[in-house]
KEKENU-644611 format. One line per 3 residues: their letters; for each residue x, z, y of C-alpha. Coordinates in steps of 0.001 Angstrom, whole numbers, padded with zeros to 6 digits. Each point is the difference from the previous one (the first is absolute). Example, Ala and Ser with C-alpha at 12.3 -4.5 7.8 and 13.67 -1.06 7.14 Angstrom:
BEGIN
AS = 012300/007800/-004500 ~ 001370/-000660/003440;
END
This chain:
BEGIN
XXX = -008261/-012799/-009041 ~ -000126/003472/-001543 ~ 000269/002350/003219;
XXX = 001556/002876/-002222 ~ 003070/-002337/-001000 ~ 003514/001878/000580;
XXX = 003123/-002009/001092 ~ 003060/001994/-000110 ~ 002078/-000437/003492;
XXX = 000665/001958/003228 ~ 002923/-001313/002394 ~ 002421/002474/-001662;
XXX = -001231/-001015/-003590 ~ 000158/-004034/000634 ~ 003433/000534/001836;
XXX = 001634/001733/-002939 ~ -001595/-002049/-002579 ~ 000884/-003221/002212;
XXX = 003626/001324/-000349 ~ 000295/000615/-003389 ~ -001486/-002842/-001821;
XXX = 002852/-001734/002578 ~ 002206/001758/-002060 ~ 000586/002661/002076;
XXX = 000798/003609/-000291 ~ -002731/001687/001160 ~ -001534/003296/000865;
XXX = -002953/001766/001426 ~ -000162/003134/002147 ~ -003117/001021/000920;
XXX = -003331/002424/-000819 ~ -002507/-000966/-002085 ~ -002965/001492/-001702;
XXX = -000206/000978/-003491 ~ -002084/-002654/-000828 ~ 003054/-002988/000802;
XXX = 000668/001476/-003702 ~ -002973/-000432/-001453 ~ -000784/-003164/001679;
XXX = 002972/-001732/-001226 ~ 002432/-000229/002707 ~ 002463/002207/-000787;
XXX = 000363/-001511/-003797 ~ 000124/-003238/001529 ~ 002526/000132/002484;
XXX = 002117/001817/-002639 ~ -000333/-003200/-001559 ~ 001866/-001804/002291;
XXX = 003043/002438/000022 ~ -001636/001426/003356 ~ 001651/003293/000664;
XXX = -003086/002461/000762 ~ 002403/002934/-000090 ~ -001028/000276/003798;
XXX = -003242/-000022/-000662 ~ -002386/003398/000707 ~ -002842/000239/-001785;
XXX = -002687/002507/001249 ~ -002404/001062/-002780 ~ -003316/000012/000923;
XXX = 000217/-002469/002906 ~ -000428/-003563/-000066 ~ 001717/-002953/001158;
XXX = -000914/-002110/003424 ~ -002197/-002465/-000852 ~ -000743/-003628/002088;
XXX = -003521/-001487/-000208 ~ 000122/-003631/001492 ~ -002978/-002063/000538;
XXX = -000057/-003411/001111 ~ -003009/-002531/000812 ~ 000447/-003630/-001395;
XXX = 000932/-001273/003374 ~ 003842/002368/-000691 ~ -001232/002885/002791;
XXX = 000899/003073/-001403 ~ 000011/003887/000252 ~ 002566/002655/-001522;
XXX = -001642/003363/-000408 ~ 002451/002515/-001020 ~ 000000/003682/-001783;
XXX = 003426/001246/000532 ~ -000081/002433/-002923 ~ 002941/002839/-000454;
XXX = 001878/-001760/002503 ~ -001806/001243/002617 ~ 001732/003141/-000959;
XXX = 003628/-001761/-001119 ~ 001741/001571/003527 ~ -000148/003862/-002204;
XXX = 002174/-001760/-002757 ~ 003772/-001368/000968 ~ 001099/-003520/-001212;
XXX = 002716/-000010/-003139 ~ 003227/-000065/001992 ~ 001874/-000809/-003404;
XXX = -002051/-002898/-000648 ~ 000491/-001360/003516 ~ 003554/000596/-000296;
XXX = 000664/-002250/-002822 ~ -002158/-002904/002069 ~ 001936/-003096/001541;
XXX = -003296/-001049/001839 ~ -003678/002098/000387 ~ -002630/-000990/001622;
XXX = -002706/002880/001615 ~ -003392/-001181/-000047 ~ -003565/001331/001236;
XXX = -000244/003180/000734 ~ 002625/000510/002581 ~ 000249/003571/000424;
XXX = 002536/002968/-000425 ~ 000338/-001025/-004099 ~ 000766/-003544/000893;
XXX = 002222/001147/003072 ~ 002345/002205/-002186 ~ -000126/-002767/-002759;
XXX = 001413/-002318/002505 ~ 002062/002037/001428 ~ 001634/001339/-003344;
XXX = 000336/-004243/-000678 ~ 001664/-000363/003371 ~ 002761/002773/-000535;
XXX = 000853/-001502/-003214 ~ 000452/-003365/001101 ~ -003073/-001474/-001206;
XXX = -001101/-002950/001458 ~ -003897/001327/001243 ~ -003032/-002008/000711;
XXX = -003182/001136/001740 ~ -002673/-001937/-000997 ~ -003233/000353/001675;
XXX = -001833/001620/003113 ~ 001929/002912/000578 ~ -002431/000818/002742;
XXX = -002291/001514/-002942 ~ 002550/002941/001090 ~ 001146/-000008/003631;
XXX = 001440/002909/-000787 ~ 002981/-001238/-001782 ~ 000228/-003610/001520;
XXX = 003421/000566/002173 ~ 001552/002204/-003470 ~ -001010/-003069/-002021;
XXX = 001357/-002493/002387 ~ 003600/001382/000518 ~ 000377/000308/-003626;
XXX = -001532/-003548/-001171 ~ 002341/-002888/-000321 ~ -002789/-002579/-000400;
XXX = -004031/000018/001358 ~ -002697/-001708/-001794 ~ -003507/-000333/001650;
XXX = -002100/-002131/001211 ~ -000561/-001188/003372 ~ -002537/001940/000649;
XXX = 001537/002887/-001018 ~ 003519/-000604/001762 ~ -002018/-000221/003674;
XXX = -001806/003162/-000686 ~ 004048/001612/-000763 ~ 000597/-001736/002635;
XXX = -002303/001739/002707 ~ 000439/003499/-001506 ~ 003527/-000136/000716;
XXX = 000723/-001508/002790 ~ -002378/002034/002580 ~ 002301/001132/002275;
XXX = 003049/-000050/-002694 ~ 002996/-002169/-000234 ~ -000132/-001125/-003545;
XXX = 003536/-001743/000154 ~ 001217/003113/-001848 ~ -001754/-000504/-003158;
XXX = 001086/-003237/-000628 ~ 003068/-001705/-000461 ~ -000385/-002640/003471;
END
């Protein structure tokens, strides 16, 4: 296989594509390098009536990217750059475009950006979905929490939450028990 191949994707790209080829209306709020232009991305999801009016684009920077390699035998590793949104907490999330939203879903990289997003989503009555570790950002797990309606992870994931927040803490108060 040629090593140099690039598949389009990203939890935040598959989600909203997912949702619009459902029939969906869709949108994206997030940062993204200049090159999610020149790549194709941006023309594509247009494409699909995806609204990227939440979109930032910072010029000069580029995009996370995922390198995944697998053996034949299915083991696998992720290696990640995380790109500009290693710096996406110094930009705030489109509060119009998460206003309009019956249902938004936050995604890797839990942080301050994805806090407000959710946040902004939860005020306006948007159903909100974390999706992911959020311990890549223990700093914002117990924000993320109160204002999440649903949690997806995997096992693994949920018994690392798990530990972080119940040491010492009586987590009855951020879910409805």
């Amino acid at each position: 296989e040629n090593i140099e191949t690039i598949y389009w994707g990203g939890c935040a790209l598959n989600n909203v594509t997912a949702a619009a080829k459902l029939g969906a209306k869709a949108g994206l709020v997030t940062v993204v390098g200049e090159d999610f232009v020149s790549r194709g991305y941006y023309k594509y999801l247009e494409s699909l009536d995806v609204d990227v009016s939440g979109l930032i684009i910072v010029n000069g920077g580029y995009s996370g990217h995922s390198f995944l390699f697998a053996d034949p035998h299915g083991d696998a590793i992720c290696i990640s750059h995380v790109g500009v949104s290693d710096t996406q907490e110094e930009y705030e999330p489109d509060q119009e475009a998460l206003a309009a939203a019956k249902v938004v879903v936050i995604n890797y990289r839990f942080d301050k950006f994805t806090y407000l997003a959710a946040k902004y989503a939860h005020l306006n009555g948007s159903i909100t979905i974390a999706s992911g570790n959020l311990m890549t950002s223990a700093k914002y797990v117990e924000e993320i929490l109160q204002v999440s309606d649903i949690l997806i992870c995997t096992s693994h994931e949920l018994t690392i939450l798990l530990q972080k927040i119940t040491q010492g803490n009586d987590i009855s108060s951020l879910f409805d028990i």
